[in-house]
Chimera marker file (.cmm) of the C-alpha trace (Angstrom):
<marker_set name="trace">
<marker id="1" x="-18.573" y="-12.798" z="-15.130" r="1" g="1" b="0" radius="0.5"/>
<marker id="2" x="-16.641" y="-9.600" z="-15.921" r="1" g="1" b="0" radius="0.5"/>
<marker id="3" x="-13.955" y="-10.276" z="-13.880" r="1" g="1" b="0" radius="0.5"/>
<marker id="4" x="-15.650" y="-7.507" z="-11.503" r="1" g="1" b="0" radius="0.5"/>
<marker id="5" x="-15.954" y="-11.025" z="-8.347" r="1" g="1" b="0" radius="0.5"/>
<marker id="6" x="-14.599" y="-13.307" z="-7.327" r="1" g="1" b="0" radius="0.5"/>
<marker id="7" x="-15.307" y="-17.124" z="-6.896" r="1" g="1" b="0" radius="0.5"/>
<marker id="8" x="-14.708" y="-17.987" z="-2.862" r="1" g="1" b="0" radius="0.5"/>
<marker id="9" x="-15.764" y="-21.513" z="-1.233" r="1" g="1" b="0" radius="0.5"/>
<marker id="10" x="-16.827" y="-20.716" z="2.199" r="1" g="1" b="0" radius="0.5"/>
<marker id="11" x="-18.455" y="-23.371" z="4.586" r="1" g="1" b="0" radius="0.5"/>
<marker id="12" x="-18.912" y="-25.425" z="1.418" r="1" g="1" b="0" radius="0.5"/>
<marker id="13" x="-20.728" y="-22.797" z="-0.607" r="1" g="1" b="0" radius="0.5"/>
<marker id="14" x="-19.617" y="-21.324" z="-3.466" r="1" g="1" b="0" radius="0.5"/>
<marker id="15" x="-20.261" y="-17.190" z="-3.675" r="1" g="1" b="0" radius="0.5"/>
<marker id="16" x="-19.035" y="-14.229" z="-5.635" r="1" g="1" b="0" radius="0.5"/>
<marker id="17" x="-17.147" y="-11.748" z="-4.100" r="1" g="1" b="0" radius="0.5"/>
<marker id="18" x="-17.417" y="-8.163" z="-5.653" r="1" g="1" b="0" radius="0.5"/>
<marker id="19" x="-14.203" y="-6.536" z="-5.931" r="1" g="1" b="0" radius="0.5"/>
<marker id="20" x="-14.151" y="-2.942" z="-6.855" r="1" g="1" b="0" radius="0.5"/>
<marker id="21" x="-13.006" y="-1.536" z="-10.164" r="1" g="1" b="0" radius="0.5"/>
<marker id="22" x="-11.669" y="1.697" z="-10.807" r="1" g="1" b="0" radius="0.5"/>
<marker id="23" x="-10.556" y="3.320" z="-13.788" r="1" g="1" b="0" radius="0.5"/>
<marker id="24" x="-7.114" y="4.124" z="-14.960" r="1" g="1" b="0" radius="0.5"/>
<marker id="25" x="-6.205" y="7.509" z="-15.972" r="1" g="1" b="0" radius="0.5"/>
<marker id="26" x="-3.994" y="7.324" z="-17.893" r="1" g="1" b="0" radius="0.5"/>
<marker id="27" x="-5.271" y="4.466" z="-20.602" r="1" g="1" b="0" radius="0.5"/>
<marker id="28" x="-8.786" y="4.827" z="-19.547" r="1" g="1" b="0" radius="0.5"/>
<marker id="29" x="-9.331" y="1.522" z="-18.730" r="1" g="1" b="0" radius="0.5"/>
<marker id="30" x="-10.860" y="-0.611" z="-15.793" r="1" g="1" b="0" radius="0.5"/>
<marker id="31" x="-8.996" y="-2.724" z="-13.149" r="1" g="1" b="0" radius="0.5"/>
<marker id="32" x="-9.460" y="-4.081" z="-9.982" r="1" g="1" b="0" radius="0.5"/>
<marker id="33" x="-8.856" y="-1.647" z="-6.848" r="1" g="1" b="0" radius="0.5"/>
<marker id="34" x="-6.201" y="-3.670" z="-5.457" r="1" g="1" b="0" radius="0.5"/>
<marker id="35" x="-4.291" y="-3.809" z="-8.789" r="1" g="1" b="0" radius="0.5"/>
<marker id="36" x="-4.067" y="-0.063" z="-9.326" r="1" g="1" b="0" radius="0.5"/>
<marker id="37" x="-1.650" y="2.815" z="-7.306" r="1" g="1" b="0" radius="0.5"/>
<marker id="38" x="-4.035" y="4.889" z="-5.568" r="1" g="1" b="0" radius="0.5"/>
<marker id="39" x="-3.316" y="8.729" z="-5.602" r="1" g="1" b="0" radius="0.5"/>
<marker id="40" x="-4.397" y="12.066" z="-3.213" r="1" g="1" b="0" radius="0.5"/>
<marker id="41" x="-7.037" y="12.024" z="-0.109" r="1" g="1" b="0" radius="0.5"/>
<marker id="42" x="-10.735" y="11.987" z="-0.087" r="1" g="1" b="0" radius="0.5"/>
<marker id="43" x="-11.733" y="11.514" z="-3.634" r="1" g="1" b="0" radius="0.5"/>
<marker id="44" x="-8.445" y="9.756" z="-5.266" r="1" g="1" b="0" radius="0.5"/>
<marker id="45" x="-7.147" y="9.117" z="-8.511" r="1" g="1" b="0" radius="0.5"/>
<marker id="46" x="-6.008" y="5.689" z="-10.052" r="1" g="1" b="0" radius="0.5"/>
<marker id="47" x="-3.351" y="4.484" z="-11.967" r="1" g="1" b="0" radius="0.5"/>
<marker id="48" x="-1.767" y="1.184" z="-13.591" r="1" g="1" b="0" radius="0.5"/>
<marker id="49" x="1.469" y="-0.071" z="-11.477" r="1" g="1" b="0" radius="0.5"/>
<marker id="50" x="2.981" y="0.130" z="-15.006" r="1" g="1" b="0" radius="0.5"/>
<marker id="51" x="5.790" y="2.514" z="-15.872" r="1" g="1" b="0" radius="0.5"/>
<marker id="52" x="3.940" y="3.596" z="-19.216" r="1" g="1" b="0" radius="0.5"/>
<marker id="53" x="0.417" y="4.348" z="-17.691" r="1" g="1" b="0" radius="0.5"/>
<marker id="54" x="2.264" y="6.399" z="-14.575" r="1" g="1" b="0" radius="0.5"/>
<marker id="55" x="4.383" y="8.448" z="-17.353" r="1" g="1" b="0" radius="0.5"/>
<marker id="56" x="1.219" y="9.306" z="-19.409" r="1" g="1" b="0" radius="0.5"/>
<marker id="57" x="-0.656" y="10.287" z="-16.077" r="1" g="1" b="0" radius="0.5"/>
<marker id="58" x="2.202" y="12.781" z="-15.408" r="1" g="1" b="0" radius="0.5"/>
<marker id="59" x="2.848" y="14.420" z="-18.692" r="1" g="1" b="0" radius="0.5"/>
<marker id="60" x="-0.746" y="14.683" z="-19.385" r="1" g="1" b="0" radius="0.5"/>
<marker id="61" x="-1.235" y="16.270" z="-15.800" r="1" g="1" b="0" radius="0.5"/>
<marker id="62" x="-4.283" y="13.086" z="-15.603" r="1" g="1" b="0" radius="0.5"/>
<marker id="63" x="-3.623" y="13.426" z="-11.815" r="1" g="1" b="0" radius="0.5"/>
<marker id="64" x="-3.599" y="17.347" z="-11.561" r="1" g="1" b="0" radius="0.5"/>
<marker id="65" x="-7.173" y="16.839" z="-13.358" r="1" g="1" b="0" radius="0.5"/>
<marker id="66" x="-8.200" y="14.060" z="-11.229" r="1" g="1" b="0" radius="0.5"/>
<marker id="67" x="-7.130" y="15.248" z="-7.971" r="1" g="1" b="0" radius="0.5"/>
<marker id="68" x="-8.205" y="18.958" z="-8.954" r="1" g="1" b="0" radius="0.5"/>
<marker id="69" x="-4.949" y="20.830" z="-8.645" r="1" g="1" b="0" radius="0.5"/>
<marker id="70" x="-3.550" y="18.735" z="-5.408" r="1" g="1" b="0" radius="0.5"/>
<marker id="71" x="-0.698" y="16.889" z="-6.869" r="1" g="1" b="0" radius="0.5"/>
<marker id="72" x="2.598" y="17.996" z="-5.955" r="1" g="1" b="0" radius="0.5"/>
<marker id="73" x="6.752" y="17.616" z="-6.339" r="1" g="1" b="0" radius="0.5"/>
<marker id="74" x="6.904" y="14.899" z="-4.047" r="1" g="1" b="0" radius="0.5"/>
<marker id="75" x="3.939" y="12.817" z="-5.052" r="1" g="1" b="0" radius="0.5"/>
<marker id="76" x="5.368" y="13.443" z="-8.920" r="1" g="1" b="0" radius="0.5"/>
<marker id="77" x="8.095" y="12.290" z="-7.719" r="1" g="1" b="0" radius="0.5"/>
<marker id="78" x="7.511" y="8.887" z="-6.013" r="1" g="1" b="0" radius="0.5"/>
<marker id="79" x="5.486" y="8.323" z="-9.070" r="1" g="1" b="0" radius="0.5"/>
<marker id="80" x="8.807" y="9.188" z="-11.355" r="1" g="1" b="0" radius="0.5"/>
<marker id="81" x="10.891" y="6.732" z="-9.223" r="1" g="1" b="0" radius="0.5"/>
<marker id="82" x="8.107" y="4.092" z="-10.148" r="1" g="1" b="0" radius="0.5"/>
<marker id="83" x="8.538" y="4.805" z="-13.857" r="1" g="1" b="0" radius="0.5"/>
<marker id="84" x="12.360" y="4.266" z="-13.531" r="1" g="1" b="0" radius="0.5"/>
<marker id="85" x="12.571" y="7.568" z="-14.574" r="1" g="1" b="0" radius="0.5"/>
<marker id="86" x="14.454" y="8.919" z="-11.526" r="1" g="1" b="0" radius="0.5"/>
<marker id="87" x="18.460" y="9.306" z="-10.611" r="1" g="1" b="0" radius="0.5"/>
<marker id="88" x="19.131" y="10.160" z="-6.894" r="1" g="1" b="0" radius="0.5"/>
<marker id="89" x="22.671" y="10.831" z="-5.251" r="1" g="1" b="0" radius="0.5"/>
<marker id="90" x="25.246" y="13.132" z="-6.300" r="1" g="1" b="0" radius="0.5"/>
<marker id="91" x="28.316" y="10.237" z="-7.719" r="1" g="1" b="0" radius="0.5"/>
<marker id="92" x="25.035" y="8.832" z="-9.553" r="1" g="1" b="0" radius="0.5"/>
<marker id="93" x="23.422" y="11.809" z="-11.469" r="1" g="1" b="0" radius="0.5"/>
<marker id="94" x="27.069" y="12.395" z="-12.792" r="1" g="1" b="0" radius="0.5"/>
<marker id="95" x="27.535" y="9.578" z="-13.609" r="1" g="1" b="0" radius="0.5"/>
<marker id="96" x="24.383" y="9.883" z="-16.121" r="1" g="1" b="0" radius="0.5"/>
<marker id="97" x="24.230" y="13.562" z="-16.613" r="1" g="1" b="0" radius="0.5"/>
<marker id="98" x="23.571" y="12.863" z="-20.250" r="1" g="1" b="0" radius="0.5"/>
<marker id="99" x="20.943" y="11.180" z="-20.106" r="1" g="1" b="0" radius="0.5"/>
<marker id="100" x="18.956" y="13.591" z="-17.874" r="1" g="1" b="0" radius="0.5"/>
<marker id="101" x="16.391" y="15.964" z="-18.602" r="1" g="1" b="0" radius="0.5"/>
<marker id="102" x="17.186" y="18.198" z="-15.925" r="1" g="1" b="0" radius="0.5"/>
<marker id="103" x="18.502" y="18.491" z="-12.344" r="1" g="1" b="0" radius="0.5"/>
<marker id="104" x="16.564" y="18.796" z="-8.756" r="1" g="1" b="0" radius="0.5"/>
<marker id="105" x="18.594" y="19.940" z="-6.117" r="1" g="1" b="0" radius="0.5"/>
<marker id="106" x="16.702" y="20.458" z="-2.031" r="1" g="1" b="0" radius="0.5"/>
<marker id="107" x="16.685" y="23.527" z="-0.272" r="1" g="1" b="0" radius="0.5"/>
<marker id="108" x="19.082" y="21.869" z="2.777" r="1" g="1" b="0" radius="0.5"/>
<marker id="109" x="22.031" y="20.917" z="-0.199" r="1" g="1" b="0" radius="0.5"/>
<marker id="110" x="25.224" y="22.168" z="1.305" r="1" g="1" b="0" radius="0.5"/>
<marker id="111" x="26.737" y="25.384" z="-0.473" r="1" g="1" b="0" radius="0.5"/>
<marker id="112" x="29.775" y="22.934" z="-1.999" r="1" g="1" b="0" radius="0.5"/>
<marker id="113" x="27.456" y="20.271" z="-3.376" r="1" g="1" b="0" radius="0.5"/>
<marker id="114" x="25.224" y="23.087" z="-4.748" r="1" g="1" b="0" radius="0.5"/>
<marker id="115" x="28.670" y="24.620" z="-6.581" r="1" g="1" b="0" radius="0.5"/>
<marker id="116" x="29.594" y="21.391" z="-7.760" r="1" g="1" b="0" radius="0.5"/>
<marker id="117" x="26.394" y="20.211" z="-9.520" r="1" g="1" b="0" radius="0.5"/>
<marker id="118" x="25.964" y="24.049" z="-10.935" r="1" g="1" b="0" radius="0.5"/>
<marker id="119" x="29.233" y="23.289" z="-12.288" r="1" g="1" b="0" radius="0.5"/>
<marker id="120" x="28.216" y="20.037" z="-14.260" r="1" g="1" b="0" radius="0.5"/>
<marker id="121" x="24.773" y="21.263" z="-14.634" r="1" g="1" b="0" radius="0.5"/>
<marker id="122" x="26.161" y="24.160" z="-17.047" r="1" g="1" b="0" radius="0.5"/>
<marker id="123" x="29.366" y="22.029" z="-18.451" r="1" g="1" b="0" radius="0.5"/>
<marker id="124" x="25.992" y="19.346" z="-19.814" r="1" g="1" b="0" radius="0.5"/>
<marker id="125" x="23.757" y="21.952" z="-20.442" r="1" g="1" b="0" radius="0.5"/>
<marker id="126" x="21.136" y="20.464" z="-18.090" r="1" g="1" b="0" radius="0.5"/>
<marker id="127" x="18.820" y="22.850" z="-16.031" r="1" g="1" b="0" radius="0.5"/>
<marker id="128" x="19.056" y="22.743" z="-12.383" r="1" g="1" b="0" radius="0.5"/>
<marker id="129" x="16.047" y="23.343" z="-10.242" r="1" g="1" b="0" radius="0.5"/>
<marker id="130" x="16.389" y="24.214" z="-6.425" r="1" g="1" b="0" radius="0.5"/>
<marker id="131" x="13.178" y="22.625" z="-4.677" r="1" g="1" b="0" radius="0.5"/>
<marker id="132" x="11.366" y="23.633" z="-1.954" r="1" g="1" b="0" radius="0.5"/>
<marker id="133" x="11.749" y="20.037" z="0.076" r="1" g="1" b="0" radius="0.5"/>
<marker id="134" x="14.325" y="19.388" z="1.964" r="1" g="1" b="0" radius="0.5"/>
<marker id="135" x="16.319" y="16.330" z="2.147" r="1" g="1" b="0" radius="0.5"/>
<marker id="136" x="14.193" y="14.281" z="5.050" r="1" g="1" b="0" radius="0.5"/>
<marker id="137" x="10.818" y="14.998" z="2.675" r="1" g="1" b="0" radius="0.5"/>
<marker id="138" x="12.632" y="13.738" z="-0.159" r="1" g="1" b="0" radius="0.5"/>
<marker id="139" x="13.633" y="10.171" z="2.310" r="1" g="1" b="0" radius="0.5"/>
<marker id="140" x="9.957" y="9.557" z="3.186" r="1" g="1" b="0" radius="0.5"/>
<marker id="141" x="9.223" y="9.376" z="-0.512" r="1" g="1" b="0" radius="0.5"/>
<marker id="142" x="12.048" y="7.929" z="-2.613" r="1" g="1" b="0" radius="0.5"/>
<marker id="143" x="13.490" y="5.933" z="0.606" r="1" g="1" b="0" radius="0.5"/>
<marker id="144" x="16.745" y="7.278" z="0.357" r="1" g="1" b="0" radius="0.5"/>
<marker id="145" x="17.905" y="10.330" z="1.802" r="1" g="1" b="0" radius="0.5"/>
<marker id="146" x="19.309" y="12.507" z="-0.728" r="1" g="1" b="0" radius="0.5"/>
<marker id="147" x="19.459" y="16.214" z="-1.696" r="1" g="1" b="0" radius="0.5"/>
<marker id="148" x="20.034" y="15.643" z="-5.337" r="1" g="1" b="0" radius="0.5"/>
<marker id="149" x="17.548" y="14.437" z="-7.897" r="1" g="1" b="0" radius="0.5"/>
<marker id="150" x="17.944" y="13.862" z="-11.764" r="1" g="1" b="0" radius="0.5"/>
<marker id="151" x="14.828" y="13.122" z="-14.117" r="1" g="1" b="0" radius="0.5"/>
<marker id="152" x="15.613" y="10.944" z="-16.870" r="1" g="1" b="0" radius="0.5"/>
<marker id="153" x="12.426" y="12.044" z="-18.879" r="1" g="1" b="0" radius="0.5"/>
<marker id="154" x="12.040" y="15.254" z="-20.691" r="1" g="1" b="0" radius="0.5"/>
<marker id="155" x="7.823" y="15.458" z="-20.396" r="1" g="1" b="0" radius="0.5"/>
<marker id="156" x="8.482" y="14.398" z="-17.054" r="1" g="1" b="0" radius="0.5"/>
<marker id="157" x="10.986" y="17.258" z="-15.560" r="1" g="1" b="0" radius="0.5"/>
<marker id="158" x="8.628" y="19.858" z="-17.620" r="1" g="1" b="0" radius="0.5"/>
<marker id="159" x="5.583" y="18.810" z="-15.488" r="1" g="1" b="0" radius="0.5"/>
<marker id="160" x="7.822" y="18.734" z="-12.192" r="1" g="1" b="0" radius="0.5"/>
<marker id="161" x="8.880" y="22.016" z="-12.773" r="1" g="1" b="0" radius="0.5"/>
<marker id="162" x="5.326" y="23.528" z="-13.776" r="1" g="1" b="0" radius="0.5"/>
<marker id="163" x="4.231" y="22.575" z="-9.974" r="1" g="1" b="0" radius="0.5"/>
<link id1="1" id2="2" r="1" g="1" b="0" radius="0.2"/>
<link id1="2" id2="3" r="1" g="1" b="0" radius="0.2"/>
<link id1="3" id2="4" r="1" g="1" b="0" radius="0.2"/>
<link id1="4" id2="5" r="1" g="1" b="0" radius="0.2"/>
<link id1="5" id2="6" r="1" g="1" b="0" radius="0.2"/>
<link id1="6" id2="7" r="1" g="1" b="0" radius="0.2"/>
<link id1="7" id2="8" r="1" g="1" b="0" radius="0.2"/>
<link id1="8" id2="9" r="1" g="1" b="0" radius="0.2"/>
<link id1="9" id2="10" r="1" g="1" b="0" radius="0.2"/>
<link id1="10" id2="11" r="1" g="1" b="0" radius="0.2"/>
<link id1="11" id2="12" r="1" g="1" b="0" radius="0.2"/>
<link id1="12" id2="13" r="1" g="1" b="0" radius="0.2"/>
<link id1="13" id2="14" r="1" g="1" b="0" radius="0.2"/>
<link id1="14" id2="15" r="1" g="1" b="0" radius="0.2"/>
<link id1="15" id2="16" r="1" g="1" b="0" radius="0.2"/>
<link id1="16" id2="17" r="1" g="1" b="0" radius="0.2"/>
<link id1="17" id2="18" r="1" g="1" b="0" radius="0.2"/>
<link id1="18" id2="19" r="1" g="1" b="0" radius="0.2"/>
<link id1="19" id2="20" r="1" g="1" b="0" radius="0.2"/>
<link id1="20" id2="21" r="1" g="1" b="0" radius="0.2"/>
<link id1="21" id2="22" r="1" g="1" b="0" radius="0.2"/>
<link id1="22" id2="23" r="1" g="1" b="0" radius="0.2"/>
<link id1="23" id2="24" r="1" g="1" b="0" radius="0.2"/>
<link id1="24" id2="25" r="1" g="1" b="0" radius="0.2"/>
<link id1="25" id2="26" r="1" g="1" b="0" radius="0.2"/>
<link id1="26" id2="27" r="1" g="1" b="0" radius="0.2"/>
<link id1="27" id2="28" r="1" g="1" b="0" radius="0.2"/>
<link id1="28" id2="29" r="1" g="1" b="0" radius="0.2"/>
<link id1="29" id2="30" r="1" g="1" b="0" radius="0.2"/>
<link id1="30" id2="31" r="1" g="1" b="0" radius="0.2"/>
<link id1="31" id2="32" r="1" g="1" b="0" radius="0.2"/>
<link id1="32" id2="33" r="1" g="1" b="0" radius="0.2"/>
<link id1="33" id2="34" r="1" g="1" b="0" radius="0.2"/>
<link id1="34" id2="35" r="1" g="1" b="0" radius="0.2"/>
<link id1="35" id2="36" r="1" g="1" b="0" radius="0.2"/>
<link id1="36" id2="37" r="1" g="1" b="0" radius="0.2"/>
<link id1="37" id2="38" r="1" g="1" b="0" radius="0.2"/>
<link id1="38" id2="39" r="1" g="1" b="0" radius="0.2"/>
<link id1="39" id2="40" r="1" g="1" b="0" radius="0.2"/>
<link id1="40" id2="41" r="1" g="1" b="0" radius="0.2"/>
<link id1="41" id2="42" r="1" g="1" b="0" radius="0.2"/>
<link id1="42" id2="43" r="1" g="1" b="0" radius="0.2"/>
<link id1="43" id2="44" r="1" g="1" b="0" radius="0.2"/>
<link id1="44" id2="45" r="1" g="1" b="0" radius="0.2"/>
<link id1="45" id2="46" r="1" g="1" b="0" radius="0.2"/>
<link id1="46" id2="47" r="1" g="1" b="0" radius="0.2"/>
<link id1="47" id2="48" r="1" g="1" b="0" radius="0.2"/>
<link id1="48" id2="49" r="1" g="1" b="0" radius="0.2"/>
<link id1="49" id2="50" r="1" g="1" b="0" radius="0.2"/>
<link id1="50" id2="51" r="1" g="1" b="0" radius="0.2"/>
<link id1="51" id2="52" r="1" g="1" b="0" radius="0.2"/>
<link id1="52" id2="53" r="1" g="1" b="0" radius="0.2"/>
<link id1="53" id2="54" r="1" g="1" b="0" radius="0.2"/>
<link id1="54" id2="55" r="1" g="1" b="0" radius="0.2"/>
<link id1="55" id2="56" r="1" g="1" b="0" radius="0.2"/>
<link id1="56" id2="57" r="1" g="1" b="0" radius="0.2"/>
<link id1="57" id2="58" r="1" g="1" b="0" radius="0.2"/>
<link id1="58" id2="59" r="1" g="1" b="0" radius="0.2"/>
<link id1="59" id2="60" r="1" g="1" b="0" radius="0.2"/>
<link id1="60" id2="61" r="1" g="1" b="0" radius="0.2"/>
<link id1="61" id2="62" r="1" g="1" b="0" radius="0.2"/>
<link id1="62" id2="63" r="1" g="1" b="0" radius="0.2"/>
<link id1="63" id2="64" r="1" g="1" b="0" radius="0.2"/>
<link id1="64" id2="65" r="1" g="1" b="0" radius="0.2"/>
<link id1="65" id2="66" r="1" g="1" b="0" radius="0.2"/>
<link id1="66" id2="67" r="1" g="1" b="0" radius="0.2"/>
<link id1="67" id2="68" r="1" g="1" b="0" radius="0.2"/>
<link id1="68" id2="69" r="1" g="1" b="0" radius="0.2"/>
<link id1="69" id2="70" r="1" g="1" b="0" radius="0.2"/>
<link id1="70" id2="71" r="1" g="1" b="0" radius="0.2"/>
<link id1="71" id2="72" r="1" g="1" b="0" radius="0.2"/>
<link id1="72" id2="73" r="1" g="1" b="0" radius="0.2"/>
<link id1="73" id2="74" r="1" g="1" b="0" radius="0.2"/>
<link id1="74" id2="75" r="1" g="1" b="0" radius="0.2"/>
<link id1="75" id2="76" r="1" g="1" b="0" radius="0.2"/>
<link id1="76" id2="77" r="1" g="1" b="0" radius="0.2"/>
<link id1="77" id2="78" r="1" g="1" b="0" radius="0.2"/>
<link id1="78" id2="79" r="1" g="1" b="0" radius="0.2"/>
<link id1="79" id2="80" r="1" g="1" b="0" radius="0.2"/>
<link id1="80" id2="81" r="1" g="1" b="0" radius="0.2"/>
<link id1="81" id2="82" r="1" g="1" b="0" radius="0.2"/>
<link id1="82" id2="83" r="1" g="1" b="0" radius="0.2"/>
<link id1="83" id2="84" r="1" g="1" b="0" radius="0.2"/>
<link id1="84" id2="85" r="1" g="1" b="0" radius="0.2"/>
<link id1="85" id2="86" r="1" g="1" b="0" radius="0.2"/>
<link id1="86" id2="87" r="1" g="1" b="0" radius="0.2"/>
<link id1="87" id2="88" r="1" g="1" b="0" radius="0.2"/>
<link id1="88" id2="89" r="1" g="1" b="0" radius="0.2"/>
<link id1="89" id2="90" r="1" g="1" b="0" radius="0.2"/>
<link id1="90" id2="91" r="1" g="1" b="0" radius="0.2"/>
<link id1="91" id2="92" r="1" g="1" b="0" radius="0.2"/>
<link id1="92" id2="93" r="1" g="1" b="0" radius="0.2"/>
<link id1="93" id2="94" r="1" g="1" b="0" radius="0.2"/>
<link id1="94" id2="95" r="1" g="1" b="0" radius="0.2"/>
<link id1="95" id2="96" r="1" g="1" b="0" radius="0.2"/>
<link id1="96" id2="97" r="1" g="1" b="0" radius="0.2"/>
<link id1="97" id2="98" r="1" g="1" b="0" radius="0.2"/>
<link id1="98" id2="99" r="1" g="1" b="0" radius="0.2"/>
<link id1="99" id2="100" r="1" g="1" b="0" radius="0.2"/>
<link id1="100" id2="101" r="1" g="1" b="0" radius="0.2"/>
<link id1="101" id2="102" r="1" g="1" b="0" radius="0.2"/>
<link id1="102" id2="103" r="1" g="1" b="0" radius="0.2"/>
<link id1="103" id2="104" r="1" g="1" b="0" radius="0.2"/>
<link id1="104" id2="105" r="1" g="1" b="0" radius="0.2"/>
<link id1="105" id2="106" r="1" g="1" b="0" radius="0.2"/>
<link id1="106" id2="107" r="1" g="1" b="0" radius="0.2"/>
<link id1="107" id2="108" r="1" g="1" b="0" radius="0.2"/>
<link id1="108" id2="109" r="1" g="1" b="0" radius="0.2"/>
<link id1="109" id2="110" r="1" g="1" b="0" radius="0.2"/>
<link id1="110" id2="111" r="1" g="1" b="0" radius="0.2"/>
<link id1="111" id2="112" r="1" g="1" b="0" radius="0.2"/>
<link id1="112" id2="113" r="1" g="1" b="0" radius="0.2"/>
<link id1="113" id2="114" r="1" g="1" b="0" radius="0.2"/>
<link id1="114" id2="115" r="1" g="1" b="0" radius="0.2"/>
<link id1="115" id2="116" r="1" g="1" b="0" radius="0.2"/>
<link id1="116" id2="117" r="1" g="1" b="0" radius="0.2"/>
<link id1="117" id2="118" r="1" g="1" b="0" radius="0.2"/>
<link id1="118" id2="119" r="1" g="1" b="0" radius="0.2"/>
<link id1="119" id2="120" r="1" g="1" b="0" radius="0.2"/>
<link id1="120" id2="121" r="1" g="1" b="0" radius="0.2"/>
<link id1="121" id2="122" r="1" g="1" b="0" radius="0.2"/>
<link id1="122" id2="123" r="1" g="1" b="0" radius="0.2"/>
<link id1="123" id2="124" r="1" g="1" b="0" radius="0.2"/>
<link id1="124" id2="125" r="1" g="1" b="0" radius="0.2"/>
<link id1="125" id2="126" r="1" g="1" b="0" radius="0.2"/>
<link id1="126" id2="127" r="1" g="1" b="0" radius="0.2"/>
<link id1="127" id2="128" r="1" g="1" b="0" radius="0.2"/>
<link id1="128" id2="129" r="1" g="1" b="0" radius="0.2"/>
<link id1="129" id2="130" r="1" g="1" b="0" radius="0.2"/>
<link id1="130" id2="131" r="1" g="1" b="0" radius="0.2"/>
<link id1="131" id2="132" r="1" g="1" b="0" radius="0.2"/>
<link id1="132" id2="133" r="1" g="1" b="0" radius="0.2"/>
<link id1="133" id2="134" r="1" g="1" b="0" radius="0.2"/>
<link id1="134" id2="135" r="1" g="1" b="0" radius="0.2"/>
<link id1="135" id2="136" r="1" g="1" b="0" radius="0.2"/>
<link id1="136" id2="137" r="1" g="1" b="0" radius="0.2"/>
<link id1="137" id2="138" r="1" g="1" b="0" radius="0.2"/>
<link id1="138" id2="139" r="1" g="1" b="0" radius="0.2"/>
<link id1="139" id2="140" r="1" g="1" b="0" radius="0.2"/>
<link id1="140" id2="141" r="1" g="1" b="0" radius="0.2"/>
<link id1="141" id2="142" r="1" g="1" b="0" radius="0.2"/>
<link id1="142" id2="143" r="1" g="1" b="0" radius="0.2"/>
<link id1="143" id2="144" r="1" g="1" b="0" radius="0.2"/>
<link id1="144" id2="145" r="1" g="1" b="0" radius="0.2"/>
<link id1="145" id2="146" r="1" g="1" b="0" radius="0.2"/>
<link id1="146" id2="147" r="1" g="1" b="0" radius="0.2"/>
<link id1="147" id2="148" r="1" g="1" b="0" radius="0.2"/>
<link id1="148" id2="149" r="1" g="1" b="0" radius="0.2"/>
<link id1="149" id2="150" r="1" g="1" b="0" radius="0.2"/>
<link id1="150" id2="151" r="1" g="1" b="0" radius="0.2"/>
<link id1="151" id2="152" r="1" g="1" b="0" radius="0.2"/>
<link id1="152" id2="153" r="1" g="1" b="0" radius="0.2"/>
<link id1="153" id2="154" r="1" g="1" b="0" radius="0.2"/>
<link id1="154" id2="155" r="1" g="1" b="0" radius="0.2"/>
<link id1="155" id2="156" r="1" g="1" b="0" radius="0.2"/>
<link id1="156" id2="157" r="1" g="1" b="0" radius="0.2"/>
<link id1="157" id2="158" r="1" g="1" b="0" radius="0.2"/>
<link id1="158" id2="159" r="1" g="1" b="0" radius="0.2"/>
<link id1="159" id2="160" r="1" g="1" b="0" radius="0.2"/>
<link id1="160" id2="161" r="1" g="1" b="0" radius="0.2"/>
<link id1="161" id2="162" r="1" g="1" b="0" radius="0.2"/>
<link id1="162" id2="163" r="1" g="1" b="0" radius="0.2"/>
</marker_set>
């Protein structure tokens, strides 16, 4: 076999089970259904469950391709907090302001946490980015509600900010 079954034992007989493969696309290569992150509606896109294959997928815009156009901020960035590639909370993106690539802020940010990450934004010379999500969008995808976002990954805040 090509590792596309599965050996099962049922009522004392021995059978293959097929299990669907799909393709990566990032690396190109084949998997099993179940082992990959599934992407968009109707047609779908695939990708490893491996920081490096969801980071290629995103900086080569695989899943704009794929998904013809439909990707957007918030699927980018659950994918990004896969990758380990994400910062949320405001005492936490200062904390590594260096190390980011740039700055997401939501469109429901008070005016005082807006002034205060412009302020560190400009003292690091980080770009800051006002989104067009508000803080409850941002919750149902990264799990925690917050209104500020910092990408650790240079490709990775380009492509965000192309959307």
């Amino acid at each position: 076999m090509k590792g596309d079954g599965q050996l099962t034992v049922d009522s004392g007989q021995l059978t293959v089970k097929h299990i669907p493969q799909r393709m990566c696309i990032a690396c190109r290569e084949r998997g099993n259904k179940d082992s990959l992150i599934r992407m968009g509606e109707g047609r779908g896109a695939y990708v490893h469950d491996d920081p490096g294959c969801i980071i290629i997928a995103i900086k080569k815009r695989g899943f704009d391709r794929a998904l013809r156009g439909k990707m957007n901020i918030l699927n980018t960035l659950g994918l990004c907090k896969r990758a380990g590639k994400l910062v949320v909370g405001f005492d936490a993106v200062i904390a590594d302001i260096t190390k980011s690539a740039g700055v997401m802020i939501t469109s429901d940010l008070s005016e005082k946490s807006k002034k205060e990450m412009t302020f560190h934004c400009e003292k690091h010379n980080k770009k800051l980015i006002e989104i067009p999500h508000t803080m409850a969008e941002i919750e149902s995808v990264l799990n925690k509600k917050t209104g500020i976002i910092s990408i650790l990954d240079e490709g990775l805040f380009k492509s965000l900010t192309k959307s």
